[in-house]
N, CA and C of each residue as an Amber inpcrd file, in Angstrom:
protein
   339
  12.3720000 -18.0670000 -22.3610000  11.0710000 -17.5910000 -22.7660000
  11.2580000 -16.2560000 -23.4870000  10.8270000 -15.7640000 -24.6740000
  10.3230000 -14.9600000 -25.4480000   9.9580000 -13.3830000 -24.6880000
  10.3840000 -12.4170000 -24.8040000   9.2890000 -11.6720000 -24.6200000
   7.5460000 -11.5420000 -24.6550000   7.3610000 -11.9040000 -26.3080000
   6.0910000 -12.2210000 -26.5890000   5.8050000 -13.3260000 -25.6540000
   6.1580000 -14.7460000 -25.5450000   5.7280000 -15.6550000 -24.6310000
   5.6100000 -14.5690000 -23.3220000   6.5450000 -13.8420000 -22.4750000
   6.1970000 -13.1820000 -21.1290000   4.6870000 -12.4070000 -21.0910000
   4.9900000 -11.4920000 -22.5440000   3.7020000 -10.5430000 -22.5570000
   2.5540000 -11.7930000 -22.5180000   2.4310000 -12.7610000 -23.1410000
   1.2680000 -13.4690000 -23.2110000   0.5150000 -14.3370000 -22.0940000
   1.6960000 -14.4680000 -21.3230000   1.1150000 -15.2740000 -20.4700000
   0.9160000 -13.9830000 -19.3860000   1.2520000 -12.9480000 -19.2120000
   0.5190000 -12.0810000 -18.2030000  -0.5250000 -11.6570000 -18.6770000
  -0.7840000 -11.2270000 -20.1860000  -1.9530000 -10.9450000 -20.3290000
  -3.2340000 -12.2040000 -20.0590000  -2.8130000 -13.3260000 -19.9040000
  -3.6740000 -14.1380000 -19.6340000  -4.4160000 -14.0910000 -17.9630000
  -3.3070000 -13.4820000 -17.3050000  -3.4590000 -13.0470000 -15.7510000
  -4.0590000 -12.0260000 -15.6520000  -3.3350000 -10.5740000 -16.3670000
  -3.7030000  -9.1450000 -16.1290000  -4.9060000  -8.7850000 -16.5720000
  -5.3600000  -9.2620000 -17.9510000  -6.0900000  -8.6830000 -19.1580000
  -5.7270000  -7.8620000 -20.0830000  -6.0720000  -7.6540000 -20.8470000
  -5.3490000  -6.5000000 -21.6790000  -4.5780000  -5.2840000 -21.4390000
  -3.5800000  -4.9800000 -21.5790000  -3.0450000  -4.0820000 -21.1600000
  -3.1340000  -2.3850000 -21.3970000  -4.0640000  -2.4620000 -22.4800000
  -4.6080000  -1.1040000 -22.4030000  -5.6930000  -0.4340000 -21.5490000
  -6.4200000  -2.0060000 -21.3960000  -7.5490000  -1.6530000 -20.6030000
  -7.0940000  -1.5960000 -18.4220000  -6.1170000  -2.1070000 -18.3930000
  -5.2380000  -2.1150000 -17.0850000  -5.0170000  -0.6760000 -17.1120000
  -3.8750000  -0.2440000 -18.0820000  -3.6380000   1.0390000 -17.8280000
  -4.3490000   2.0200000 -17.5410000  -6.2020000   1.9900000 -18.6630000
  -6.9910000   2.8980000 -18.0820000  -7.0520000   2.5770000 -16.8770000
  -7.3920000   1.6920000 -16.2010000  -8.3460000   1.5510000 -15.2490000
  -7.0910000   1.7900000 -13.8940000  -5.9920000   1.7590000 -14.1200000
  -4.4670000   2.1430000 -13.0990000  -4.6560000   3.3120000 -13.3800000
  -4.5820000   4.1450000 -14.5730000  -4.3310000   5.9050000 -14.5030000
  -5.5710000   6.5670000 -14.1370000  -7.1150000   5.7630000 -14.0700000
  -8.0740000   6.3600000 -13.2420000  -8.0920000   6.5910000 -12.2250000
  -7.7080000   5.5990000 -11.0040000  -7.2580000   5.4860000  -9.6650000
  -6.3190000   6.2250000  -9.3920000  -5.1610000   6.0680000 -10.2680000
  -3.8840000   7.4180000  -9.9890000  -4.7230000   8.5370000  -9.7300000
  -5.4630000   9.1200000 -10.9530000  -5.2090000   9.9440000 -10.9700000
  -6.5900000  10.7740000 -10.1060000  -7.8580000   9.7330000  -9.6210000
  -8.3420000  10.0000000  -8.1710000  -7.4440000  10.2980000  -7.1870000
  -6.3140000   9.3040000  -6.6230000  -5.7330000   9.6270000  -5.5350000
  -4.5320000  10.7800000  -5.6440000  -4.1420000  11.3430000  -6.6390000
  -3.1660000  12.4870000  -6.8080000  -4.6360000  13.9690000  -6.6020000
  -5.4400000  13.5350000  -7.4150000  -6.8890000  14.6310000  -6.9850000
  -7.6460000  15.2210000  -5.0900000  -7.0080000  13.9690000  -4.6400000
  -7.2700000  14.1120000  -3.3270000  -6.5060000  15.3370000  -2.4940000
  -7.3920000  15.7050000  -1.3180000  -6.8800000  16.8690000  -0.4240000
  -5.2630000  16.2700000   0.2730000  -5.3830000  15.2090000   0.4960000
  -4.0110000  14.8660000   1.4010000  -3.1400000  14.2390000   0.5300000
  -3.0590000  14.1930000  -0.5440000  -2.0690000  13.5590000  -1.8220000
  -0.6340000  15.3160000  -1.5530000  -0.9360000  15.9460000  -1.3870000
   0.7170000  16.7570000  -1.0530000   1.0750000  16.2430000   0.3370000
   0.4490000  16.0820000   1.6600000   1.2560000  16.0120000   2.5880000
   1.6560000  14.8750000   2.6290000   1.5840000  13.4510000   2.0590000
   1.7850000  12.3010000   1.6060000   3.3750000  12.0250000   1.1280000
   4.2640000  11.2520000   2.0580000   5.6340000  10.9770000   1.9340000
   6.0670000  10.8510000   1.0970000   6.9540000  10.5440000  -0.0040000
   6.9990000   9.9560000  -1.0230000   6.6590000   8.0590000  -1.0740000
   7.2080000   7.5010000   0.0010000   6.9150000   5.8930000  -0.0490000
   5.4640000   5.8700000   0.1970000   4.9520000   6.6690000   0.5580000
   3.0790000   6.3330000   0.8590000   2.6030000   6.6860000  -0.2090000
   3.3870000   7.5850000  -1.3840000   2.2290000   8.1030000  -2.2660000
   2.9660000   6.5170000  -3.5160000   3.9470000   6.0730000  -3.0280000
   4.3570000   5.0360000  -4.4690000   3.4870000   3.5310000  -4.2230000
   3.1360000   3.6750000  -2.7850000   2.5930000   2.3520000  -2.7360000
   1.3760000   2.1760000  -2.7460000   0.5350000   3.5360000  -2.4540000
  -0.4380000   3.6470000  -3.0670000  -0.9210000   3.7890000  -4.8200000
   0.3410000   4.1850000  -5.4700000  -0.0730000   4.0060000  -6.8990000
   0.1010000   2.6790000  -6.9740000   0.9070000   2.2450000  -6.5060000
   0.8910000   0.4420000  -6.4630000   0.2170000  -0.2310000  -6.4120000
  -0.6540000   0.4220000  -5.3050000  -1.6900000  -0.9510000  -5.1960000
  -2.7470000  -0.0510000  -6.2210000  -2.9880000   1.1990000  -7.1330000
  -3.9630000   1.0860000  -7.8930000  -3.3780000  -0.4090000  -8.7700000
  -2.3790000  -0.0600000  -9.2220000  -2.0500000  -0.8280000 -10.4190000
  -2.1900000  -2.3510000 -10.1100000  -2.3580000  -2.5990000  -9.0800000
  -2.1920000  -4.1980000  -8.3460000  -4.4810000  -4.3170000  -8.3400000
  -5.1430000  -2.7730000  -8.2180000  -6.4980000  -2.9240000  -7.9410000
  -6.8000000  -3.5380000  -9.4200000  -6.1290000  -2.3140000 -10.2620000
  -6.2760000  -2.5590000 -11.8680000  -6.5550000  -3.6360000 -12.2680000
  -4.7800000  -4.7270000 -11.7380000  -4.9690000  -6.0570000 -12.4380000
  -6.1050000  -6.9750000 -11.6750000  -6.5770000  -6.6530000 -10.8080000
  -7.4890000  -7.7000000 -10.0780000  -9.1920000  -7.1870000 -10.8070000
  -8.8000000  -5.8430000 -11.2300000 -10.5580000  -5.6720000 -12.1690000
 -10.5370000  -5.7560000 -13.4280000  -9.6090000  -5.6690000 -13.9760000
  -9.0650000  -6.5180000 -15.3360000  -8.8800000  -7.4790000 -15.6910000
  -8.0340000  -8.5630000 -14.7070000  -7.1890000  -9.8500000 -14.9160000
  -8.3730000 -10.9350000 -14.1610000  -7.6050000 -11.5440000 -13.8600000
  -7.7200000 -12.8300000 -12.9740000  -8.0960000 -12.7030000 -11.6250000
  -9.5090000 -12.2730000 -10.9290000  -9.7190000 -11.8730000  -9.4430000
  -9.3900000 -12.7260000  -8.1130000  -8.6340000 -14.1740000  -8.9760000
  -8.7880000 -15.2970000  -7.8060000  -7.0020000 -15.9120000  -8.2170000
  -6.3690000 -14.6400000  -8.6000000  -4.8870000 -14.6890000  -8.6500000
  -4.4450000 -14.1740000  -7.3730000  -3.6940000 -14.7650000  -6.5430000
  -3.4560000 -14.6700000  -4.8010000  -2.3950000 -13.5870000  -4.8730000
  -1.7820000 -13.7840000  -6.0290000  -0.2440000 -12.7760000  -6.1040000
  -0.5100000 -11.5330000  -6.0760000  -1.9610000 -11.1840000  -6.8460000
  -2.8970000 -10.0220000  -6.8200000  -2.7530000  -9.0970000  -5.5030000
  -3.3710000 -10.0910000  -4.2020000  -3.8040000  -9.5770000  -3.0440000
  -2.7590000  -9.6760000  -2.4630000  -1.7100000 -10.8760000  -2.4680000
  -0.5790000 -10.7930000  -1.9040000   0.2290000  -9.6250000  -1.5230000
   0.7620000  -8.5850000  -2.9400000   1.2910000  -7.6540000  -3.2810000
   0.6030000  -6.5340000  -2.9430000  -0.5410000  -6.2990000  -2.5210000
  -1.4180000  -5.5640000  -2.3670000  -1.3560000  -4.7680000  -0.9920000
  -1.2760000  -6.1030000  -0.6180000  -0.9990000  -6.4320000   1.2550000
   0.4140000  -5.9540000   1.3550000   1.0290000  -6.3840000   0.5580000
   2.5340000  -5.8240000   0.9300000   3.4240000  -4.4970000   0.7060000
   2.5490000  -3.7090000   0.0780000   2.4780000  -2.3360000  -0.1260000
   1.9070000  -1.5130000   1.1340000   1.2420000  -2.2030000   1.3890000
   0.8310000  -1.3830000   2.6120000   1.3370000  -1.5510000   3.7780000
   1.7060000  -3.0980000   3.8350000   2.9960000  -3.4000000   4.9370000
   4.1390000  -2.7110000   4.9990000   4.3540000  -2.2510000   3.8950000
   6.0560000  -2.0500000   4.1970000   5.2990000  -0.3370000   4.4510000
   4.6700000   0.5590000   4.5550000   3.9610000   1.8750000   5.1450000
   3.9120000   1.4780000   6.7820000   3.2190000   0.4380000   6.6070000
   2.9340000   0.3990000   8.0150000   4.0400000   0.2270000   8.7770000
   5.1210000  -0.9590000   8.3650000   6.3200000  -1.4960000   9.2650000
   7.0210000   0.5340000   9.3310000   6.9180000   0.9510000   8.5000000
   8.0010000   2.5080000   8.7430000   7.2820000   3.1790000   9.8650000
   5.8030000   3.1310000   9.8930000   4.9840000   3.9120000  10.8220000
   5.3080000   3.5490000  12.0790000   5.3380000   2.2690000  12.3830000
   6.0970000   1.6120000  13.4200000   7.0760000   1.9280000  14.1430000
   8.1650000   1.8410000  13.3500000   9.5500000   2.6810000  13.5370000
   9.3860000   3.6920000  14.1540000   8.6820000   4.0850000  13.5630000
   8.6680000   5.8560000  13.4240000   7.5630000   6.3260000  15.0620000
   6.8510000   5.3290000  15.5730000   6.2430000   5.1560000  16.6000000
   7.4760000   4.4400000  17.3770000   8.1680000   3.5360000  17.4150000
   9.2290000   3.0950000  18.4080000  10.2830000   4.0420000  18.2940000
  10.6730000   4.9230000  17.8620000  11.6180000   6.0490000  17.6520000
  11.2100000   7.0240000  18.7400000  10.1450000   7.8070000  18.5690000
   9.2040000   8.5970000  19.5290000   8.8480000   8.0040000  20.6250000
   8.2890000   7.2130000  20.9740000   8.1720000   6.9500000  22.0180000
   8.7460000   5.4430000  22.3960000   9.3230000   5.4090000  22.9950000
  10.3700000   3.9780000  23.0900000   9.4610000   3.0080000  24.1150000
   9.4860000   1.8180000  23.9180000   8.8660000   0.6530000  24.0360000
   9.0410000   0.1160000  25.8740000   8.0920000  -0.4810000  26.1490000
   7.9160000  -1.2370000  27.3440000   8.3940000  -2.6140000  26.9010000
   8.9300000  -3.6940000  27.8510000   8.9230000  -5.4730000  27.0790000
   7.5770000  -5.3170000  26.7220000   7.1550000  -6.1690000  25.7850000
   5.3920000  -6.4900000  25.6690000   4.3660000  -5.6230000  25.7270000
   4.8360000  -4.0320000  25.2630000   3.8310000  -2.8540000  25.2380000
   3.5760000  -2.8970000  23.6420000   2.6630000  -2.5760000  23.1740000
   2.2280000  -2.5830000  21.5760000   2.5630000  -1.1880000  21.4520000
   2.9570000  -0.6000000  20.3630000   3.0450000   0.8150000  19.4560000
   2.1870000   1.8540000  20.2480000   1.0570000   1.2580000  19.9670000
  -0.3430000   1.8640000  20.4320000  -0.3800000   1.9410000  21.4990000
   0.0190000   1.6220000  22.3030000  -0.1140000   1.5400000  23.6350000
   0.7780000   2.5380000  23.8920000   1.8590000   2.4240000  24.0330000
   2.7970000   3.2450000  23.9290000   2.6370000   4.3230000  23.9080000
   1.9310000   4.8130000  23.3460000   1.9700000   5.7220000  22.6550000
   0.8820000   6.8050000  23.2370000  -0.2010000   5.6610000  24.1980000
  -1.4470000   6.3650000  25.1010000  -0.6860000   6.5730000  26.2610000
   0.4500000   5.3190000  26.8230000   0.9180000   5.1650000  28.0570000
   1.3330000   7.0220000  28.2820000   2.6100000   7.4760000  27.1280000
   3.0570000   8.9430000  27.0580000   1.8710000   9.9990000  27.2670000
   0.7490000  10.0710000  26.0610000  -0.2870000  10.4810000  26.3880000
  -0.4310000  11.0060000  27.9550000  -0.7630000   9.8120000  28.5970000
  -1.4030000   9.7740000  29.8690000  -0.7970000  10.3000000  30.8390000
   0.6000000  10.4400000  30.9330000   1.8630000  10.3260000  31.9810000
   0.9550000  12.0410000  32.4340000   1.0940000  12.5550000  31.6160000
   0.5230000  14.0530000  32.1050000  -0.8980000  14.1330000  32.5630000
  -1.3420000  13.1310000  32.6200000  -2.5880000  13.4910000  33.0950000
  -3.1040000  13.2370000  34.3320000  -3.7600000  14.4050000  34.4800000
  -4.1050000  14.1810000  36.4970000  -5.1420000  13.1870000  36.9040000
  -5.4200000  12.4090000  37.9130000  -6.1500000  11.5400000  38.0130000
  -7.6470000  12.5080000  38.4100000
C-alpha cells in the first residue's frame, strides 16, 4: 500500500487532518493550561495528550470506530496498572485484599477503637 493509499484510508476514519490537529492542539493545550499539569508524571501527562488526540479522532472521524475507544481505554490503563504497583509497593497485599483496601486496612492499624 502507498502512502497516499495509508493517508486515505485514515482520513476516511479520522477526518481531515487539519481539522484533527485543531481540535488535538485545543485539548492539549486546555490540559497543559491546567493547575495540576506540572505535578503530573511524565507517563500521565503523554497519555493524556493521547487520549486528546484519540478524543480528536472520535469528534472528527468516525464516532462508532471501536479502535477509537479501545485506545482510549488503554491509555488510561496502562496509568492505572503503574498506580497499582505503586499501591502494592507501599503497602503490600493480603491473598484476596484489593489495592484499596489495602490501603484503608494500613490506614486503620493506628486507629483506636
Amino acid at each position: 500500500m502507498t502512502i497516499d493509499a495509508t493517508l486515505a484510508a485514515r482520513g476516511s476514519r479520522y477526518g481531515s487532518y487539519d481539522s484533527c490537529a485543531r481540535i488535538s492542539q485545543a485539548l492539549k493545550a486546555a490540559l497543559q493550561d491546567s493547575p495540576n499539569w506540572p505535578l503530573l508524571a511524565a507517563d500521565q501527562k503523554e497519555s493524556l495528550e493521547m487520549l486528546a488526540l484519540k478524543l480528536a479522532r472520535i469528534l472528527n472521524g468516525d464516532p462508532d470506530f471501536i479502535d477509537h475507544w479501545h485506545d482510549a481505554i488503554g491509555y488510561l490503563r496502562l496509568i492505572e496498572q503503574r498506580l497499582e504497583r505503586k499501591v502494592e509497593d507501599e503497602f503490600p497485599l493480603l491473598p484476596d485484599v484489593s489495592p484499596a483496601c489495602a490501603v484503608l486496612m494500613q490506614i486503620c492499624e493506628g486507629c483506636e477503637e
